[in-house]
C-alpha positions, 0 to 999 in steps of 0.5 A: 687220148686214153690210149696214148696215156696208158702206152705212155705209162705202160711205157714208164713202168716198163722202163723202171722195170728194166733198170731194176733187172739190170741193176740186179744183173750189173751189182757185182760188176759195180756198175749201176744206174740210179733209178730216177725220173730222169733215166726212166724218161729217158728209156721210156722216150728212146728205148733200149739204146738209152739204157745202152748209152747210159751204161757206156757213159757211166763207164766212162765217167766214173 
């Protein structure tokens, strides 16, 4: 059990860590996503394609 909480919670950490680099990465194309609890879950449960499809929805909102 302890291990499943600390794989989840490594899991979180990274993911911030993830939208940060790419923040850092996309600032001068103008496309960010909001470090929020909902993007971090979101990576952290589906893994790199949810960075992807949030990146694509983001271009095709705004």
């Amino acid at each position: 059990m302890i291990k499943k909480c600390y794989s989840f919670f490594k899991r979180i950490v990274f993911s911030g860590f993830l939208i940060y680099g790419y923040n850092i990465l996309a600032a001068p194309l103008n496309v960010i996503i909001p470090i929020n609890i909902i993007t971090i879950l979101a990576i952290s449960m589906l893994g790199f394609p949810a960075l992807l499809s949030l990146i694509f929805i983001h271009i095709i909102v705004f």
